[in-house]
PDB file of N, CA, C and O in Angstrom:
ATOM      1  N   UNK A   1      77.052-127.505  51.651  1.00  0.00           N
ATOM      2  CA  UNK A   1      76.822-127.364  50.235  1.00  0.00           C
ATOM      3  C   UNK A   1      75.978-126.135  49.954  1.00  0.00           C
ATOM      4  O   UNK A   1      75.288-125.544  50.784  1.00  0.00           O
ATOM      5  N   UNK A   2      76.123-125.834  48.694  1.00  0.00           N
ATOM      6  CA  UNK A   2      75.911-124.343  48.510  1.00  0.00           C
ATOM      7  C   UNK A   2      74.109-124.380  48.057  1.00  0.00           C
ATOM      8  O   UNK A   2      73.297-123.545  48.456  1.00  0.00           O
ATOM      9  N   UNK A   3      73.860-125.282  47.359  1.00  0.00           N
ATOM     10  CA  UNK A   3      72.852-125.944  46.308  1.00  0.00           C
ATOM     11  C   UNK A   3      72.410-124.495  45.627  1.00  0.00           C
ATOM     12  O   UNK A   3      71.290-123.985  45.663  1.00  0.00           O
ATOM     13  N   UNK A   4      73.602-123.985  45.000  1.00  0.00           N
ATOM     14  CA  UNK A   4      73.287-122.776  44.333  1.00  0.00           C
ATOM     15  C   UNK A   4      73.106-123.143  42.858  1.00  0.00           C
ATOM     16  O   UNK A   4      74.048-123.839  42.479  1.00  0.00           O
ATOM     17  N   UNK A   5      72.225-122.908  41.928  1.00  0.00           N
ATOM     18  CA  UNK A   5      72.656-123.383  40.789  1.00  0.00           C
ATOM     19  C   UNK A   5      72.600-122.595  39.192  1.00  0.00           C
ATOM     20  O   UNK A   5      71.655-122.040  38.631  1.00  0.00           O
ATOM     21  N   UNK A   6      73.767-122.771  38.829  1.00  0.00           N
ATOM     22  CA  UNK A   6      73.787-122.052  37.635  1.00  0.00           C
ATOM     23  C   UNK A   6      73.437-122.630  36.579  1.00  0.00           C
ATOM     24  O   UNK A   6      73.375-123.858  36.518  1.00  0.00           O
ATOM     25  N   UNK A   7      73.073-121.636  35.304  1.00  0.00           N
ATOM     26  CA  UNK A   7      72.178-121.839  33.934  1.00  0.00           C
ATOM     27  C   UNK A   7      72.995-121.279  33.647  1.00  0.00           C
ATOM     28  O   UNK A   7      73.654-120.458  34.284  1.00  0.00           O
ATOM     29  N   UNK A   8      73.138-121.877  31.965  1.00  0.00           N
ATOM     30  CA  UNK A   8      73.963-121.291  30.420  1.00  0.00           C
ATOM     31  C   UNK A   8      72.482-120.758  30.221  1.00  0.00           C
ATOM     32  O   UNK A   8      71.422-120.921  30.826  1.00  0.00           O
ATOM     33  N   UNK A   9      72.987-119.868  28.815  1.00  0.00           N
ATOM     34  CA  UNK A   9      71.707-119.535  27.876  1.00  0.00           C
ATOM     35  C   UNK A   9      71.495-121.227  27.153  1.00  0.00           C
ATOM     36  O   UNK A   9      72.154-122.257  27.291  1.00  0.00           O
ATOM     37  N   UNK A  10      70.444-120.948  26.474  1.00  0.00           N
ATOM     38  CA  UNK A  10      70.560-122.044  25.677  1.00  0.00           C
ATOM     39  C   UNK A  10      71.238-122.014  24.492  1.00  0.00           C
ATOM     40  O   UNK A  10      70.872-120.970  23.953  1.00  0.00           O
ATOM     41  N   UNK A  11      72.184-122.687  23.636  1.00  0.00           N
ATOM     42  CA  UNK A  11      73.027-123.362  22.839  1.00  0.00           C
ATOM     43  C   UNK A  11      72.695-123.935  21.638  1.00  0.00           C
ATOM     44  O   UNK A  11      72.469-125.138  21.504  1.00  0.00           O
ATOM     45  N   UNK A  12      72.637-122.725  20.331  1.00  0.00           N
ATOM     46  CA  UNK A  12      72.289-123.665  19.358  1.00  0.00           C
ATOM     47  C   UNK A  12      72.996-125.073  18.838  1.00  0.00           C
ATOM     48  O   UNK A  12      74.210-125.267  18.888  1.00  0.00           O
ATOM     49  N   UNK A  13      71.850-126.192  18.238  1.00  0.00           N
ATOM     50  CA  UNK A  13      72.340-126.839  17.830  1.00  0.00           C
ATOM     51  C   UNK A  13      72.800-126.969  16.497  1.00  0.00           C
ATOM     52  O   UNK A  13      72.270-126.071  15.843  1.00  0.00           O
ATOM     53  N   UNK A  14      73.591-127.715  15.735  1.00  0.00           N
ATOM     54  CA  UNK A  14      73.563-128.127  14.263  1.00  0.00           C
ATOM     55  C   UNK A  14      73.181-129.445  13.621  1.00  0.00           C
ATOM     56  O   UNK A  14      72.790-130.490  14.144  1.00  0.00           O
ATOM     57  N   UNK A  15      73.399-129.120  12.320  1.00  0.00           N
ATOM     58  CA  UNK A  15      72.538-130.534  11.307  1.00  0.00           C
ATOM     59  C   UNK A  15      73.242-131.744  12.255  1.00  0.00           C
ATOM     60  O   UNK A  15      72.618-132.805  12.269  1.00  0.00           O
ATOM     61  N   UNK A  16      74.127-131.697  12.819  1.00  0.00           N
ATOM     62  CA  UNK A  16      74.974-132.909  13.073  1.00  0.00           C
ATOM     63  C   UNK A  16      74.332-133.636  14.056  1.00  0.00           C
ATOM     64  O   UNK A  16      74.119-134.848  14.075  1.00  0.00           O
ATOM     65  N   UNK A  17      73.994-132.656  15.003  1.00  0.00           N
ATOM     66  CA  UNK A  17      73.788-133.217  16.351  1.00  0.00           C
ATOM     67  C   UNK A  17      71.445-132.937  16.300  1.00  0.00           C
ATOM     68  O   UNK A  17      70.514-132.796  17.093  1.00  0.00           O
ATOM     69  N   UNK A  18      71.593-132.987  15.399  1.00  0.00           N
ATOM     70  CA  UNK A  18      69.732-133.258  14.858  1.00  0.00           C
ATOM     71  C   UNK A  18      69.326-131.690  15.235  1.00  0.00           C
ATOM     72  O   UNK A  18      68.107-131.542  15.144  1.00  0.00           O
ATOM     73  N   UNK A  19      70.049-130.446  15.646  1.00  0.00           N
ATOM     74  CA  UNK A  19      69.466-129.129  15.762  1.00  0.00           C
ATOM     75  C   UNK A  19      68.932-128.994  16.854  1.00  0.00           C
ATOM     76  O   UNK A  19      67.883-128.386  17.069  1.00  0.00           O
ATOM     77  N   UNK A  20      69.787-129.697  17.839  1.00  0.00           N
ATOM     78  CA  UNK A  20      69.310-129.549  19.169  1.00  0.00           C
ATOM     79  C   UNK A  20      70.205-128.887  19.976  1.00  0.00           C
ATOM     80  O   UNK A  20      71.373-129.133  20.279  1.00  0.00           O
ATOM     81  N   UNK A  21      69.006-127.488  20.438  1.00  0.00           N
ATOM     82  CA  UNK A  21      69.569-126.918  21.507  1.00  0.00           C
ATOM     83  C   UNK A  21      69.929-127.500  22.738  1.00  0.00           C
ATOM     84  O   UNK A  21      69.215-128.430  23.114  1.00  0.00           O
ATOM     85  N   UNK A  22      71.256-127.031  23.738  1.00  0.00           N
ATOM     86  CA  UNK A  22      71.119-127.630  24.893  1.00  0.00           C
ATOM     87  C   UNK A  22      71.204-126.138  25.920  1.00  0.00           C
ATOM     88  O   UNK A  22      71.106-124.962  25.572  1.00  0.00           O
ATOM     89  N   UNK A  23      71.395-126.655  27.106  1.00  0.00           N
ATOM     90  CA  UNK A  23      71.333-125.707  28.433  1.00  0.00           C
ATOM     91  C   UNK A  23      71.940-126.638  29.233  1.00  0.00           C
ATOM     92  O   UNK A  23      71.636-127.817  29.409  1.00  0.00           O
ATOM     93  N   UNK A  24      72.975-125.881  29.775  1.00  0.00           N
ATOM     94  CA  UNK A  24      74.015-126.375  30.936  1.00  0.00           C
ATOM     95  C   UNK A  24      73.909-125.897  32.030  1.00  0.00           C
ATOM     96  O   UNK A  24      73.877-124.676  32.175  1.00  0.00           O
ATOM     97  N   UNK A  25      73.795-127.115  33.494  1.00  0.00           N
ATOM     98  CA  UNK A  25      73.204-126.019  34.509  1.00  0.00           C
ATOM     99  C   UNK A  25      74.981-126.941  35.729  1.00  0.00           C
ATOM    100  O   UNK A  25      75.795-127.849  35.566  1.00  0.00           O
ATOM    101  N   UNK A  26      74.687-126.017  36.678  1.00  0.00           N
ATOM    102  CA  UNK A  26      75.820-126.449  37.731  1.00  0.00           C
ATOM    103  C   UNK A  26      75.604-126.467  38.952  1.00  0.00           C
ATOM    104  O   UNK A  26      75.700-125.381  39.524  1.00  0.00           O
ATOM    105  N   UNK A  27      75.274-127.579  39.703  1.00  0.00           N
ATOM    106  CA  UNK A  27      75.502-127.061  41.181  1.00  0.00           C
ATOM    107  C   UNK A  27      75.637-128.434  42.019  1.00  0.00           C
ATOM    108  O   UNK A  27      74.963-129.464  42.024  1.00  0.00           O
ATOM    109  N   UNK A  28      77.165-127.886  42.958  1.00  0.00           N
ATOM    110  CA  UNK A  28      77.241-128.415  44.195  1.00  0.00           C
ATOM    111  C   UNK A  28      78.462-129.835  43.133  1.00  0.00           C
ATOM    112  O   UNK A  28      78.734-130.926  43.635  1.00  0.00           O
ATOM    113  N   UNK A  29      78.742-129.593  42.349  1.00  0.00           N
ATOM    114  CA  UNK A  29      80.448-130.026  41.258  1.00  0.00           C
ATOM    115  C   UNK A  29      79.169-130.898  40.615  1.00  0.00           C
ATOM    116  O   UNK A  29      79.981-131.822  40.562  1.00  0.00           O
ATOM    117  N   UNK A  30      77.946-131.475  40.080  1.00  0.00           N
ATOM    118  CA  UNK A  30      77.256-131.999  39.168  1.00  0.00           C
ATOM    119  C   UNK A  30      77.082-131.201  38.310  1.00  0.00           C
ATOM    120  O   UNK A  30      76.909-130.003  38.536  1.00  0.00           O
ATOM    121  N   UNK A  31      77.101-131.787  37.027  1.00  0.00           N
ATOM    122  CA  UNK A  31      76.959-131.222  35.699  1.00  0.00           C
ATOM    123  C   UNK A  31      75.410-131.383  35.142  1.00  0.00           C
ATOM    124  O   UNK A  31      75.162-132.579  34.988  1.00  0.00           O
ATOM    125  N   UNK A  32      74.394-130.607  34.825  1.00  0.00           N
ATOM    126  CA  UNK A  32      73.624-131.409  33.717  1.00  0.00           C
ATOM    127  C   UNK A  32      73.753-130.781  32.536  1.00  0.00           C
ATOM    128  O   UNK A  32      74.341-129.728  32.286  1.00  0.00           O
ATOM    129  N   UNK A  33      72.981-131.726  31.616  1.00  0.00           N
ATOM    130  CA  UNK A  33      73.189-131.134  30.027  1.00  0.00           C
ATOM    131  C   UNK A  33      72.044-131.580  29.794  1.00  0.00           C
ATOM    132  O   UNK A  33      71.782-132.753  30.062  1.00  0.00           O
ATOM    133  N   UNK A  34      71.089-130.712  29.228  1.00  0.00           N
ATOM    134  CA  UNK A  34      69.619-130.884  28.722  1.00  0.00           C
ATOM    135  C   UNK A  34      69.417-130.939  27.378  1.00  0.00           C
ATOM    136  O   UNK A  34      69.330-129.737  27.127  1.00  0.00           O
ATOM    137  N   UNK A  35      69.316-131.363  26.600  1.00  0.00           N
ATOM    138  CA  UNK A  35      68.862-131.273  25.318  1.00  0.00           C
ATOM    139  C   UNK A  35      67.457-130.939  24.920  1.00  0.00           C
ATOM    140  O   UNK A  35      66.521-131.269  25.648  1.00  0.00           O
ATOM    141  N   UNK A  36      67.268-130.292  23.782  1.00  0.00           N
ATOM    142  CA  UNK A  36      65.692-129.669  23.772  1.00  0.00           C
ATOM    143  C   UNK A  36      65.656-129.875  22.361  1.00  0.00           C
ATOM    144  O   UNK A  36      66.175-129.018  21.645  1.00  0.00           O
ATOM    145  N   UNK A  37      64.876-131.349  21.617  1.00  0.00           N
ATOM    146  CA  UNK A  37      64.798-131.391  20.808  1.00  0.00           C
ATOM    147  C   UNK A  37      62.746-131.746  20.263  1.00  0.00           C
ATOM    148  O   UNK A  37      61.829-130.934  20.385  1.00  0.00           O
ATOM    149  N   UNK A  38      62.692-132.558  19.948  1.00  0.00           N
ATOM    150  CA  UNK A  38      61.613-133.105  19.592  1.00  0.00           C
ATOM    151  C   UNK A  38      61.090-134.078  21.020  1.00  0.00           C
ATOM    152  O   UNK A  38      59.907-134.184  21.346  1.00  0.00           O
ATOM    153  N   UNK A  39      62.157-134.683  21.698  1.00  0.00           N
ATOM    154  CA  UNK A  39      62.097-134.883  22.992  1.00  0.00           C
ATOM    155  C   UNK A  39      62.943-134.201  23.776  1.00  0.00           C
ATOM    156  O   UNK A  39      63.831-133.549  23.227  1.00  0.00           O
ATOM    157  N   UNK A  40      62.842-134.215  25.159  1.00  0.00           N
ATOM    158  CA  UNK A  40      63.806-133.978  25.970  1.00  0.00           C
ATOM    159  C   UNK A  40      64.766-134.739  26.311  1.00  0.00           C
ATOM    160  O   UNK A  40      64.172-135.816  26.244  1.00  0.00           O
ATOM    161  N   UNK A  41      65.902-135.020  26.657  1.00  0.00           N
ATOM    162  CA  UNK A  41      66.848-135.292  26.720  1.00  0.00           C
ATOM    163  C   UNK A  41      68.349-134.940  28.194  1.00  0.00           C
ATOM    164  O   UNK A  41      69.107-133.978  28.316  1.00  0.00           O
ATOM    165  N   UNK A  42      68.213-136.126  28.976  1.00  0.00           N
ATOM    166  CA  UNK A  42      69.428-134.992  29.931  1.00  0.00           C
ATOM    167  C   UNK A  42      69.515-136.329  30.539  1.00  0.00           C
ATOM    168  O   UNK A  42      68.857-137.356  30.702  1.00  0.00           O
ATOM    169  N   UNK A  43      71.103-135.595  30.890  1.00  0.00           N
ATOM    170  CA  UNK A  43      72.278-136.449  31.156  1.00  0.00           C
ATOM    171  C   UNK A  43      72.841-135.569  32.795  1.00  0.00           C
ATOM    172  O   UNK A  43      72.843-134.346  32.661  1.00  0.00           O
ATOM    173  N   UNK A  44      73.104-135.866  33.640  1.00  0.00           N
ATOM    174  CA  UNK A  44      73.551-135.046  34.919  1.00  0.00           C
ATOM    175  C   UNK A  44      74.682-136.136  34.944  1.00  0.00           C
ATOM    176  O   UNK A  44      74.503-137.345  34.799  1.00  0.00           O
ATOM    177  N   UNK A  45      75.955-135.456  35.167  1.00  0.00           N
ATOM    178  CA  UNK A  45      77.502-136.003  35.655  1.00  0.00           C
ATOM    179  C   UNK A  45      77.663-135.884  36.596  1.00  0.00           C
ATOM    180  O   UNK A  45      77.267-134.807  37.040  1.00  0.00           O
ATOM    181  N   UNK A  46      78.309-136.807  37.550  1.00  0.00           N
ATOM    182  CA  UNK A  46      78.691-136.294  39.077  1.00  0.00           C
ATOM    183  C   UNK A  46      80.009-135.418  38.970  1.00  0.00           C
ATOM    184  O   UNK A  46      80.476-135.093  37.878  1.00  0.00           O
ATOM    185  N   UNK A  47      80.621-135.032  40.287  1.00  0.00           N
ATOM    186  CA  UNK A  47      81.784-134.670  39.934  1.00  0.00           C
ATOM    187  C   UNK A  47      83.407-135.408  39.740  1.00  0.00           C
ATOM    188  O   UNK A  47      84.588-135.065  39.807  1.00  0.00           O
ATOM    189  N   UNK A  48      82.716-136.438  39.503  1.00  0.00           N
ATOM    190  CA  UNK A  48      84.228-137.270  39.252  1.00  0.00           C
ATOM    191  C   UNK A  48      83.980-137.545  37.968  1.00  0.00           C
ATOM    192  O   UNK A  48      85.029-137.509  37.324  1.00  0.00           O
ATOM    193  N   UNK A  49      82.864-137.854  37.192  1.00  0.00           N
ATOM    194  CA  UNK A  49      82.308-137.866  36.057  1.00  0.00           C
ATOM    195  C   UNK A  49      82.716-136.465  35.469  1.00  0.00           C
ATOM    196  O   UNK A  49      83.522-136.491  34.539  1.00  0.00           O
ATOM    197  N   UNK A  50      82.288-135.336  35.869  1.00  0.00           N
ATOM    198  CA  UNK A  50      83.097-134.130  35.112  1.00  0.00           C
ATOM    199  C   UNK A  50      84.507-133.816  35.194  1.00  0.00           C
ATOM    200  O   UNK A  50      84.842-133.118  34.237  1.00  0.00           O
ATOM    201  N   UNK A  51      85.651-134.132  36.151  1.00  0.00           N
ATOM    202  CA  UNK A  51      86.489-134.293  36.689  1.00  0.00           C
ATOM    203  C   UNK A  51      87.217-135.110  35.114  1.00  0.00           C
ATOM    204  O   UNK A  51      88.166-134.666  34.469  1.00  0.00           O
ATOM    205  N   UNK A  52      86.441-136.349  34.822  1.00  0.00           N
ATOM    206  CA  UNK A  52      86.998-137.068  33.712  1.00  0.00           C
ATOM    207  C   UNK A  52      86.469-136.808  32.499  1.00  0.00           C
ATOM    208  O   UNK A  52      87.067-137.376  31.586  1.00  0.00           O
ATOM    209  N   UNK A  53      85.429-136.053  32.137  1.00  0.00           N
ATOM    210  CA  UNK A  53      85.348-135.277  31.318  1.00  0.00           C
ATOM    211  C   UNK A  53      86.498-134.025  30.681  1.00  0.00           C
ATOM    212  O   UNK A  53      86.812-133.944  29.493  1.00  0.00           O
ATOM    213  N   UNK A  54      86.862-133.374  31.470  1.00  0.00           N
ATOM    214  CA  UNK A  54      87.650-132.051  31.966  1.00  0.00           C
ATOM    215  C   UNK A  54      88.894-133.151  31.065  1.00  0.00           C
ATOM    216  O   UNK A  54      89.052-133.262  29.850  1.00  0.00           O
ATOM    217  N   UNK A  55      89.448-133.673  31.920  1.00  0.00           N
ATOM    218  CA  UNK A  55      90.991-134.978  31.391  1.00  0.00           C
ATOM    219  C   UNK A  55      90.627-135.067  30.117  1.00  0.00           C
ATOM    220  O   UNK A  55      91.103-134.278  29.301  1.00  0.00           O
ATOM    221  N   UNK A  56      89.487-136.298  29.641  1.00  0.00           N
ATOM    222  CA  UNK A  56      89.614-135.799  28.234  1.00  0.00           C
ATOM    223  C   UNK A  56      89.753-134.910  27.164  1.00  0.00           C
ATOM    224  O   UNK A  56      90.449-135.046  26.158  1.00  0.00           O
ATOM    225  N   UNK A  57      88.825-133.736  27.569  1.00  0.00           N
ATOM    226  CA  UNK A  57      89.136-132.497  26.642  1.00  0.00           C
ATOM    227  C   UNK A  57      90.299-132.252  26.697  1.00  0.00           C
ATOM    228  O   UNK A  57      90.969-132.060  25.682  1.00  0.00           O
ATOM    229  N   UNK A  58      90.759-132.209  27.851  1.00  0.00           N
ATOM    230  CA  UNK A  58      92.515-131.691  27.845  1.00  0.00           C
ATOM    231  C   UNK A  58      93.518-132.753  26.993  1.00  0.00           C
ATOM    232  O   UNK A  58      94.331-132.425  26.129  1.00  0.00           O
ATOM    233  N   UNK A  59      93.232-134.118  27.480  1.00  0.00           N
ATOM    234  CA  UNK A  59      94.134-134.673  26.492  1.00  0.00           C
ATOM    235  C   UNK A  59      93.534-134.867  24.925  1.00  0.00           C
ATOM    236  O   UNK A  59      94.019-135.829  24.330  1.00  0.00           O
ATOM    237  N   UNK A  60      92.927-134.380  24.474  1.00  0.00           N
ATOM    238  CA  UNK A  60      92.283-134.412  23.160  1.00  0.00           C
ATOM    239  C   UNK A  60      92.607-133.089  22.544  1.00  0.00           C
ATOM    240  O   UNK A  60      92.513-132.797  21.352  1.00  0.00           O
ATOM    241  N   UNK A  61      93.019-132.306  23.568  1.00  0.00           N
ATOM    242  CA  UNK A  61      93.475-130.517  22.823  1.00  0.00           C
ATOM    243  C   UNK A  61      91.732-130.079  23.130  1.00  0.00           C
ATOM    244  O   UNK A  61      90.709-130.566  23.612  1.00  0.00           O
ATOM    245  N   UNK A  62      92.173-128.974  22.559  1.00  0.00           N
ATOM    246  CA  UNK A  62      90.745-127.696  22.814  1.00  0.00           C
ATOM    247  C   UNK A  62      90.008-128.081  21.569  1.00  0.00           C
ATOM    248  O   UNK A  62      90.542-128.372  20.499  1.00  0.00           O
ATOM    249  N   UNK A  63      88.488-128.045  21.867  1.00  0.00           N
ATOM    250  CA  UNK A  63      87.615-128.722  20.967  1.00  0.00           C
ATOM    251  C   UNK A  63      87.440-127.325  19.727  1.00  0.00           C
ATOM    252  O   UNK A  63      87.487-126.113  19.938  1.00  0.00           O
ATOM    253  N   UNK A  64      87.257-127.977  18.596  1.00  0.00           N
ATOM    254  CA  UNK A  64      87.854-126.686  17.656  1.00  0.00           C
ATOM    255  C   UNK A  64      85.930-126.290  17.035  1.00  0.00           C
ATOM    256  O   UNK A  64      85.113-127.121  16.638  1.00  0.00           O
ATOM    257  N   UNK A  65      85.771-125.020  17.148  1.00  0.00           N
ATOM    258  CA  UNK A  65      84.671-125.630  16.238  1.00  0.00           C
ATOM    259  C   UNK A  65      83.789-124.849  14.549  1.00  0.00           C
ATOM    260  O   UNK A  65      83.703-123.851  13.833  1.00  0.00           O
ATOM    261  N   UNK A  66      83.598-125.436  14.636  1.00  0.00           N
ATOM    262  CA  UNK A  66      83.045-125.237  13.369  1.00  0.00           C
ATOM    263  C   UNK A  66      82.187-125.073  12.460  1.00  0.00           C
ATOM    264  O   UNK A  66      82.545-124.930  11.291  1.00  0.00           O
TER     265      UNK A  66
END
């Protein structure tokens, strides 16, 4: 394993989602997603968990945004 790990910039948020920035990091096929609001917030996916992530977006079409 590589345990190399990559960072997004951080990601504004909108009114919808309470204006919370996130930051996406990657390593070794785990996902996390951090949220940076009034608290912190994070969620890490394994890779079968992103694997079925990936399936949904695809069968849902490309997320449109707005």
């Amino acid at each position: 394993m590589s345990r190399t790990t990559r960072y997004s910039e951080k990601i504004s948020g909108t009114e919808r989602n309470w204006v919370g920035d996130v930051r996406f990091d990657h390593t070794d096929g785990y996902l996390g997603i951090t949220q940076f609001n009034e608290s912190l917030d994070r969620v890490l996916l394994s890779p079968h968990q992103v694997k079925g992530l990936l399936e949904f977006l695809n069968v849902r079409g490309k997320l449109k945004s707005t």
